[in-house]
DRENMARMAR-451664 format. One record per atom (N, C-alpha, C): residue number from 1; residue in one letter; chain; atom name; z, y, x. Coordinates in steps of 0.2 Angstrom, whole numbers. Layout:
N
     i   aa   ch   at      pz      py      px
   NUM    A    A   CA       Z       Y       X
...
END
This chain:
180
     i   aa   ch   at      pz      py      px
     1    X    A    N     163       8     168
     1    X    A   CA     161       7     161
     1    X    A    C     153       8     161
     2    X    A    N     149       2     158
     2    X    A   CA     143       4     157
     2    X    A    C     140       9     151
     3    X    A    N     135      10     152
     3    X    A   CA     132      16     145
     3    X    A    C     130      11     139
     4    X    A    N     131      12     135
     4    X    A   CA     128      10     130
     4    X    A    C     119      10     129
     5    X    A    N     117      15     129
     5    X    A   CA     109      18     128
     5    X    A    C     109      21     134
     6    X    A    N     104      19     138
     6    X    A   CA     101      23     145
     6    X    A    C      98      30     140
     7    X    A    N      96      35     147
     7    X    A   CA      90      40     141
     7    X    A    C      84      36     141
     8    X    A    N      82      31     145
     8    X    A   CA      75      30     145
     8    X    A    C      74      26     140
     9    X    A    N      80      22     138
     9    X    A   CA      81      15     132
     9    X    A    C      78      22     126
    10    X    A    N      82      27     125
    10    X    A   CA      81      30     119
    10    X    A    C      74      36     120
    11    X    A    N      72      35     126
    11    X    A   CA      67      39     125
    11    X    A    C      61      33     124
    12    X    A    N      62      28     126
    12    X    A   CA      56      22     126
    12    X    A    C      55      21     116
    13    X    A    N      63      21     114
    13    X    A   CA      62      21     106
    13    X    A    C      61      25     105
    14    X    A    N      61      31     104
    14    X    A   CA      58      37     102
    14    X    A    C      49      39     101
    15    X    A    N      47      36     110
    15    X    A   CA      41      35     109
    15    X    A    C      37      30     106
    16    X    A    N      40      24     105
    16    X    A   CA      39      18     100
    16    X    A    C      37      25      92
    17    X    A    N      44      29      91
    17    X    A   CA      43      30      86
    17    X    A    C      38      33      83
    18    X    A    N      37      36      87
    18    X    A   CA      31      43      89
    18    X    A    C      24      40      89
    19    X    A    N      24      35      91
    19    X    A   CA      18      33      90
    19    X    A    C      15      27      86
    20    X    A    N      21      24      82
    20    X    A   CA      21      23      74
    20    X    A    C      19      25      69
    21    X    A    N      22      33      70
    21    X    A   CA      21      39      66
    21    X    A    C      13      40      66
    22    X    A    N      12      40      72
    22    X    A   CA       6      45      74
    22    X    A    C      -2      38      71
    23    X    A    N       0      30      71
    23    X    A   CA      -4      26      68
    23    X    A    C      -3      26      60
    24    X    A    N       2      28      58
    24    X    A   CA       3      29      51
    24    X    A    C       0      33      49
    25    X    A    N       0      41      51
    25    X    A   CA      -5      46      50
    25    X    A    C     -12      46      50
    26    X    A    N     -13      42      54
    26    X    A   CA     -22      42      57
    26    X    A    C     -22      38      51
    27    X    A    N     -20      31      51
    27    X    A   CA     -23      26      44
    27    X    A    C     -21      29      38
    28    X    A    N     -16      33      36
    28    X    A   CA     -18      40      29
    28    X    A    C     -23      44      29
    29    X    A    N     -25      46      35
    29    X    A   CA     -32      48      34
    29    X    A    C     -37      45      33
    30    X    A    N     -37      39      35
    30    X    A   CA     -43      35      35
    30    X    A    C     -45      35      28
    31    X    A    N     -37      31      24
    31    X    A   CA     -37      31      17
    31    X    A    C     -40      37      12
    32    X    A    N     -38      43      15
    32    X    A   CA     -40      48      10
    32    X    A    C     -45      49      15
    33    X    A    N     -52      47      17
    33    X    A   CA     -58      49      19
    33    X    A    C     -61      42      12
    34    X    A    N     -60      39      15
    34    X    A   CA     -61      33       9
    34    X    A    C     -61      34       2
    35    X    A    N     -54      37       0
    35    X    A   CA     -53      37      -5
    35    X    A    C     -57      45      -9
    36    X    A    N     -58      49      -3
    36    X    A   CA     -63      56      -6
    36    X    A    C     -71      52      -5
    37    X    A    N     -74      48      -2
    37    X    A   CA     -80      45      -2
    37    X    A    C     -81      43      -7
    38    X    A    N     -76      38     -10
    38    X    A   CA     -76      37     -16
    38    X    A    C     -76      40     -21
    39    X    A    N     -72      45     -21
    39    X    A   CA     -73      51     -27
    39    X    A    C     -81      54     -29
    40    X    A    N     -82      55     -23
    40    X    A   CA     -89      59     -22
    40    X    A    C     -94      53     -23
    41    X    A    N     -95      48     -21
    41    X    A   CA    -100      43     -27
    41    X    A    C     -99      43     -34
    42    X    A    N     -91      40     -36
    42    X    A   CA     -94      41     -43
    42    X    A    C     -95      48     -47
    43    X    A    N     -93      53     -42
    43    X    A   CA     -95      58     -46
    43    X    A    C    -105      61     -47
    44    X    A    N    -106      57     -41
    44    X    A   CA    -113      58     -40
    44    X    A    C    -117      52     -46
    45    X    A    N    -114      48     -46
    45    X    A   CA    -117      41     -50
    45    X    A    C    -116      43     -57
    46    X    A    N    -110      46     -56
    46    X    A   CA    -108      48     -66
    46    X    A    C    -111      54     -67
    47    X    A    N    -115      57     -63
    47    X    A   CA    -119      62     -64
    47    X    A    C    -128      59     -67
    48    X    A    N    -128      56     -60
    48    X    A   CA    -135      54     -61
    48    X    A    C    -136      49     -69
    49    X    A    N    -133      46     -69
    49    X    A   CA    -131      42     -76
    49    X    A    C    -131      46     -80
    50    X    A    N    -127      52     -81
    50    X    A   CA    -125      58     -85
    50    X    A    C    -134      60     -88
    51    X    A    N    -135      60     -82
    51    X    A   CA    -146      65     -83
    51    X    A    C    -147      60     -86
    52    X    A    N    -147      52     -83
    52    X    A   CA    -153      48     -86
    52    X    A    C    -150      45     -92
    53    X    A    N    -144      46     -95
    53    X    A   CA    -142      43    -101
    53    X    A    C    -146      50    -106
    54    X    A    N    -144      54    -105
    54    X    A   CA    -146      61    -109
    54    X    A    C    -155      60    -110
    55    X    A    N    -161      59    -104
    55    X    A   CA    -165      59    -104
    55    X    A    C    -167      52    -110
    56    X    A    N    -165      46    -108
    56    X    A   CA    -165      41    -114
    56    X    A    C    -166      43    -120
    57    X    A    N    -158      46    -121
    57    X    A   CA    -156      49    -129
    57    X    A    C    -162      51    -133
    58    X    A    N    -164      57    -126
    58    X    A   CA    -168      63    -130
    58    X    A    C    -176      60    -134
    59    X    A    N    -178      52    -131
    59    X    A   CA    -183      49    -129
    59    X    A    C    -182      45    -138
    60    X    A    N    -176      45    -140
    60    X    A   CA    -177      41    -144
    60    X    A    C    -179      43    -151
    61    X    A    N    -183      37    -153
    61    X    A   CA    -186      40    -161
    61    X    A    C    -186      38    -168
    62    X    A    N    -181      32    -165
    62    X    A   CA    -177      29    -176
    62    X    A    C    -170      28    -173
    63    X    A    N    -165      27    -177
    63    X    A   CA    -159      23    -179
    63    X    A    C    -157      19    -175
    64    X    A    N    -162      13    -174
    64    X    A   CA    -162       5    -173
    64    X    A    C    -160       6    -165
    65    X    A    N    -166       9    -161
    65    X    A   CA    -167      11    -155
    65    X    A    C    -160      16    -152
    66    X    A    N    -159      20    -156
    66    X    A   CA    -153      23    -152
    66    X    A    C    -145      17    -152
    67    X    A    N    -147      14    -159
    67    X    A   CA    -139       9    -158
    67    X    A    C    -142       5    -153
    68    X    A    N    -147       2    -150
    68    X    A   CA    -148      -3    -146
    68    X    A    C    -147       2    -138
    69    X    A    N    -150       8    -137
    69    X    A   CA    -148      11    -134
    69    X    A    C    -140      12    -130
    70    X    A    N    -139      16    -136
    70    X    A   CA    -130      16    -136
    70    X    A    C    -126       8    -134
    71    X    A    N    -128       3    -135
    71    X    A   CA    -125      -4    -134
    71    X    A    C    -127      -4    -126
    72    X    A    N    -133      -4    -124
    72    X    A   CA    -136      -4    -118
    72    X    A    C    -134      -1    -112
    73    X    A    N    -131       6    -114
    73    X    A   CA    -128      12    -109
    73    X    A    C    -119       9    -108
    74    X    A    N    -116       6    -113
    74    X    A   CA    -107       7    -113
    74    X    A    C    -108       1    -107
    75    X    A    N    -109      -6    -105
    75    X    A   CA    -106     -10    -103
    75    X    A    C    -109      -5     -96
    76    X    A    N    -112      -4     -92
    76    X    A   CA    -113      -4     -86
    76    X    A    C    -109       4     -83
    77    X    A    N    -107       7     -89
    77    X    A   CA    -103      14     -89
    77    X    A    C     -95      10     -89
    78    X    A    N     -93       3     -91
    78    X    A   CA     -86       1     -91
    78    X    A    C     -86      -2     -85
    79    X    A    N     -94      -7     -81
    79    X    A   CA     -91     -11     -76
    79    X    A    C     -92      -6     -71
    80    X    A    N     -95      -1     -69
    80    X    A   CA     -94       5     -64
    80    X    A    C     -88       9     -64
    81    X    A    N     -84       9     -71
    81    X    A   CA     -76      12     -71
    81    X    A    C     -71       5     -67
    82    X    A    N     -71       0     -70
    82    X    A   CA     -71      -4     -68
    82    X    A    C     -69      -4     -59
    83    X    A    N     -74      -5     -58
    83    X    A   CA     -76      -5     -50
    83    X    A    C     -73       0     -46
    84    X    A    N     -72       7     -51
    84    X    A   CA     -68      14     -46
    84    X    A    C     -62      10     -48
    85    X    A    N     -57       9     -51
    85    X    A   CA     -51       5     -52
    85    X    A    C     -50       1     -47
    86    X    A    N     -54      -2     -46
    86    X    A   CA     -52      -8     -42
    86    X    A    C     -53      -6     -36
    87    X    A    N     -57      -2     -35
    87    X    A   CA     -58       2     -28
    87    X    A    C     -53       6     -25
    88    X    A    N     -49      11     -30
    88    X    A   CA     -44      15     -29
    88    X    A    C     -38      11     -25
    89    X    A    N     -37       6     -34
    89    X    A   CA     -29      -1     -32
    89    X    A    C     -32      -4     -23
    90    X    A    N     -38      -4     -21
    90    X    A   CA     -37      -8     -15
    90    X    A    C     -36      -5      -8
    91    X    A    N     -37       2     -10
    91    X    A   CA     -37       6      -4
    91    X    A    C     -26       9      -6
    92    X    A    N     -27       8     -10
    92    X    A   CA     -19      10     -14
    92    X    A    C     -15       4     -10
    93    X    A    N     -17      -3     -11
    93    X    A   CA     -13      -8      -8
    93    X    A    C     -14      -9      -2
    94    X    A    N     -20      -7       2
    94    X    A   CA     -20      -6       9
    94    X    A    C     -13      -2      12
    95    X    A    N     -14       3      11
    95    X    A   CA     -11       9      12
    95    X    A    C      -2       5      14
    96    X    A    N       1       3       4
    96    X    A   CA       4       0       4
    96    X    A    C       8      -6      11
    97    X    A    N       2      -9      14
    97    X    A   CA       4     -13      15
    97    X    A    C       5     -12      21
    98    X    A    N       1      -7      24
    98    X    A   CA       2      -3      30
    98    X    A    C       9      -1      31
    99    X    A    N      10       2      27
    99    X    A   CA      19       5      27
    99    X    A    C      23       0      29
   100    X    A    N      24      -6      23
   100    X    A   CA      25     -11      25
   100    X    A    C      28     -14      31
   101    X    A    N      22     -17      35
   101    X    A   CA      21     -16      40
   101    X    A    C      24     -15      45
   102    X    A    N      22      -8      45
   102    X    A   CA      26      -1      51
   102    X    A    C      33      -2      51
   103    X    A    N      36      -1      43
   103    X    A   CA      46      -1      42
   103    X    A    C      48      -7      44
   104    X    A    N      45     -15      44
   104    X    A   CA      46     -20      47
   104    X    A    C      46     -21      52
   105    X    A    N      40     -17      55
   105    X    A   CA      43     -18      62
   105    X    A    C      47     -15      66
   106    X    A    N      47      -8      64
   106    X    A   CA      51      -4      68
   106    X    A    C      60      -6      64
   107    X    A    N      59      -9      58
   107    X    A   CA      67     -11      58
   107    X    A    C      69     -18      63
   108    X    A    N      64     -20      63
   108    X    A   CA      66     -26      69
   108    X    A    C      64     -24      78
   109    X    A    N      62     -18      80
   109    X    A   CA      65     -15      84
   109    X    A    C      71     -12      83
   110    X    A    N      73      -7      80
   110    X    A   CA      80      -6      81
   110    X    A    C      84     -10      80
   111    X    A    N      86     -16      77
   111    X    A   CA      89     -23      75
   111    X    A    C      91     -24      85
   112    X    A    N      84     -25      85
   112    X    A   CA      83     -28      93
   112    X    A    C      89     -23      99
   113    X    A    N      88     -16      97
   113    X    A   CA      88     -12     102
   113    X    A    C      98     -13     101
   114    X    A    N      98     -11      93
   114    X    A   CA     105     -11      92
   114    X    A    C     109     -16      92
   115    X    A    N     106     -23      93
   115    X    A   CA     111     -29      94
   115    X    A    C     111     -29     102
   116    X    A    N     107     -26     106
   116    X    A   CA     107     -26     116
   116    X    A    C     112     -22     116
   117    X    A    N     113     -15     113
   117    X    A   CA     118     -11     113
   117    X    A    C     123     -12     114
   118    X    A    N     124     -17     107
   118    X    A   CA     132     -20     105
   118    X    A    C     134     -26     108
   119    X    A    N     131     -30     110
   119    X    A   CA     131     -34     117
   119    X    A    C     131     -32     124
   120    X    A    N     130     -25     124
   120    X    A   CA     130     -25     132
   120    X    A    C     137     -19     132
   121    X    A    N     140     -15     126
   121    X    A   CA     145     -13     127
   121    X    A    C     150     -19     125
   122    X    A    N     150     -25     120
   122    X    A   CA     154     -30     122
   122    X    A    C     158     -32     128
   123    X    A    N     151     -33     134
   123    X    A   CA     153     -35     138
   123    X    A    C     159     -31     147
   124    X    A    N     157     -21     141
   124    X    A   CA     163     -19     146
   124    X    A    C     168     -17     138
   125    X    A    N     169     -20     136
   125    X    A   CA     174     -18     131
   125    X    A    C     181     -22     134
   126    X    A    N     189     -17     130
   126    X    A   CA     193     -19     134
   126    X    A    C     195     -27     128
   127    X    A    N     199     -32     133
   127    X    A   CA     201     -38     128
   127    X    A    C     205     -39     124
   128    X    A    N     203     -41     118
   128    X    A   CA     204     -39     111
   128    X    A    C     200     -35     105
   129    X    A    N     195     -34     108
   129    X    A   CA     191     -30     105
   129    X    A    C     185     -35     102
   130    X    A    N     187     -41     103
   130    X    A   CA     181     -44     100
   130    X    A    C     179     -45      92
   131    X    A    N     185     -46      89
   131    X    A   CA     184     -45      83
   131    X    A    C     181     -38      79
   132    X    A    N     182     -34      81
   132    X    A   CA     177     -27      81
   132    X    A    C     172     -28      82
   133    X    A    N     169     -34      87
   133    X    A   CA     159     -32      89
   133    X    A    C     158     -38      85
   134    X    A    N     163     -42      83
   134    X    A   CA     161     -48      79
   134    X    A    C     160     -45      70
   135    X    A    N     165     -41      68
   135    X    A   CA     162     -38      61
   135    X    A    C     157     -32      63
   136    X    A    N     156     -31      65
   136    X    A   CA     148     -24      70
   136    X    A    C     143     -30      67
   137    X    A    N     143     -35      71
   137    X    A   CA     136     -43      70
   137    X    A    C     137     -43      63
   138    X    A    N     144     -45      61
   138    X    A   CA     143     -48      56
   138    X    A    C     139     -44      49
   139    X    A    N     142     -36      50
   139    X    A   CA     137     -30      47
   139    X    A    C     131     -29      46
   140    X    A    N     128     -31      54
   140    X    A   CA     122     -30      55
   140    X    A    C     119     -37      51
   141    X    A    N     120     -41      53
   141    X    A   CA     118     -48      47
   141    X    A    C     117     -47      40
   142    X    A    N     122     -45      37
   142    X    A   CA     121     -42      30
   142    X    A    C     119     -37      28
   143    X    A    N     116     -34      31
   143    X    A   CA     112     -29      29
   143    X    A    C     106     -30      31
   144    X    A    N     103     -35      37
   144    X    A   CA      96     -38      37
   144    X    A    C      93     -41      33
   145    X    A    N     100     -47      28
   145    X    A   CA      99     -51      25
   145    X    A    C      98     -45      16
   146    X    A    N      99     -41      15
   146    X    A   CA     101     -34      11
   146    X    A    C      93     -33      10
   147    X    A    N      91     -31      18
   147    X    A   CA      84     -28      18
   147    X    A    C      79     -33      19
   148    X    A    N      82     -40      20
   148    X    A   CA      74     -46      18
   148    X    A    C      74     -45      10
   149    X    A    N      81     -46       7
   149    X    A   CA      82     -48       0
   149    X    A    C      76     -42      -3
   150    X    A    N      76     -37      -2
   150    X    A   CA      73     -32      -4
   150    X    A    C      64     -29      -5
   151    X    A    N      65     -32       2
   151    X    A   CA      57     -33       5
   151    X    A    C      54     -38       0
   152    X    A    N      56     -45       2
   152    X    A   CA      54     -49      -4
   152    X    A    C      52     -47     -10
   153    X    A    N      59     -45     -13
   153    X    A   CA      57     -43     -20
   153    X    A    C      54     -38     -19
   154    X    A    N      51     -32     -17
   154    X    A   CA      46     -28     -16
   154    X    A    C      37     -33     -14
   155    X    A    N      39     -34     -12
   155    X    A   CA      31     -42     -12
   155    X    A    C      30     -43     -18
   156    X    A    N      35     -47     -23
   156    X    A   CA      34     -49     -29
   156    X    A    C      34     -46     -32
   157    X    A    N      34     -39     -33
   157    X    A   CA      34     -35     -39
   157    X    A    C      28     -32     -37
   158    X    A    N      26     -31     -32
   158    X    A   CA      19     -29     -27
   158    X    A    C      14     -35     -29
   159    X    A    N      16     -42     -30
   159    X    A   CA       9     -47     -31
   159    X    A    C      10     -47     -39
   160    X    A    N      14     -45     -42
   160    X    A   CA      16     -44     -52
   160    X    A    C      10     -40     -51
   161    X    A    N      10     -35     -49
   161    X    A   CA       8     -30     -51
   161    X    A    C      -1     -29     -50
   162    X    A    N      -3     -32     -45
   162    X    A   CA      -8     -33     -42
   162    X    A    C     -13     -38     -49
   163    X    A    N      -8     -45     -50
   163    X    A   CA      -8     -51     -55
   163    X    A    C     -10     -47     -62
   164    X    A    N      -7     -42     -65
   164    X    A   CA      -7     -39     -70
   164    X    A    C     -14     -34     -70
   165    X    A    N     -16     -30     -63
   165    X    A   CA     -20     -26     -64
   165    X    A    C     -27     -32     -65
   166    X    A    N     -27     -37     -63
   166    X    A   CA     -33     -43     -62
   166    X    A    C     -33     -44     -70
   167    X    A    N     -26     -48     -74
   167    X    A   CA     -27     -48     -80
   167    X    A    C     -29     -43     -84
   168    X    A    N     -28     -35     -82
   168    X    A   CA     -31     -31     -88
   168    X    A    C     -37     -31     -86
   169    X    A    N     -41     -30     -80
   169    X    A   CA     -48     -28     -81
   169    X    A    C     -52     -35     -82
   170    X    A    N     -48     -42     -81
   170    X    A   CA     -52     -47     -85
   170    X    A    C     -52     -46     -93
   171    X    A    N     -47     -45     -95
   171    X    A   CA     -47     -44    -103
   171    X    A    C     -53     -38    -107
   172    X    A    N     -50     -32    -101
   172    X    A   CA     -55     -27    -104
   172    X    A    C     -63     -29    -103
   173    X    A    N     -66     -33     -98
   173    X    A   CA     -72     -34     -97
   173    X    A    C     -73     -39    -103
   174    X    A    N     -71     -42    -105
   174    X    A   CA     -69     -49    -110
   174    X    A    C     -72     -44    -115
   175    X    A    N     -67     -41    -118
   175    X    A   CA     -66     -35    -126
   175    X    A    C     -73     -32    -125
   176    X    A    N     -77     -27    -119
   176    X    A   CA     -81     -25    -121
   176    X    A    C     -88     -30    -120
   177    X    A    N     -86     -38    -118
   177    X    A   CA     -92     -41    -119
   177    X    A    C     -91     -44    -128
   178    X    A    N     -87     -44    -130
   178    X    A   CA     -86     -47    -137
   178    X    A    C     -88     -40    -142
   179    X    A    N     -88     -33    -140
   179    X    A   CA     -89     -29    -144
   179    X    A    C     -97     -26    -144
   180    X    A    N    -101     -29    -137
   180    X    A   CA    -108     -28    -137
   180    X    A    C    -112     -33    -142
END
């Protein structure tokens, strides 16, 4: 009788796994170096803006001048919110897209490893047992076909959503050029 999984078959996926894990951790760091670099700009930029809007203010000296001021200061404080937004969502869908990815491929290695399995204990199984390794195939088919269905619709609800944030910061840059 042959073995179904050698140790080294399940140590080679193991290590597969290991160092899937160990590239999805490294690129989550990456992310959040990125996404604290980020933080730390516009905290430094909403600061400096913070002193020289204040310093403006204090500068001014009728009515007319501060509402021309006040009009002057809001757009370039909406398109640098703006900008963190769209910064945040991009490293947000990286990330995303990364995981993606990762669970894609390591489910199409196990698929791989688990149909060599089912195929190489077929061929010591006793006669009659075919119908057994045929609904095993047949299972595994419908559940890859299960987790395309899936994946997909995770893509389109992934490119909705994406489609949606584009339409809100169009409209909102729209509203505050129509309200200046």
């Amino acid at each position: 009788m042959t073995k179904i999984v050698n140790p080294q078959q399940f140590a080679d996926f193991s290590k597969a796994g290991v160092e899937a894990l160990m590239a999805q951790a490294t690129a989550a760091f990456a992310r959040a170096e990125r996404l604290a670099a980020l933080n730390l700009n516009a905290g430094r930029s909403a600061l400096e803006d913070g002193v020289s809007n204040t310093k403006a203010l204090m500068a001014v000296k009728d009515v007319q001048e501060l509402v021309s001021l006040q009009q002057g200061m809001a757009q370039p404080l909406v398109d640098k919110a703006l900008a963190y937004a769209r910064s945040v969502y991009a490293i947000a869908a990286e990330g995303q897209s990364e995981v993606t990815k990762a669970v894609e491929s390591q489910v199409a290695e196990l698929n791989k490893a688990f149909s060599k399995a089912l195929d190489d204990a077929s061929k010591s199984a006793p006669a009659g047992s075919e119908p057994a390794f045929a609904a095993a195939k047949s299972a595994i088919a419908a559940a890859n076909s299960a987790y395309d269905s899936m994946s997909k619709a995770a893509k389109q609800a992934s490119e909705l959503a994406e489609a949606n944030v584009s339409a809100v910061t169009k409209a909102t840059v729209q509203a505050m050029n129509v309200k200046l």
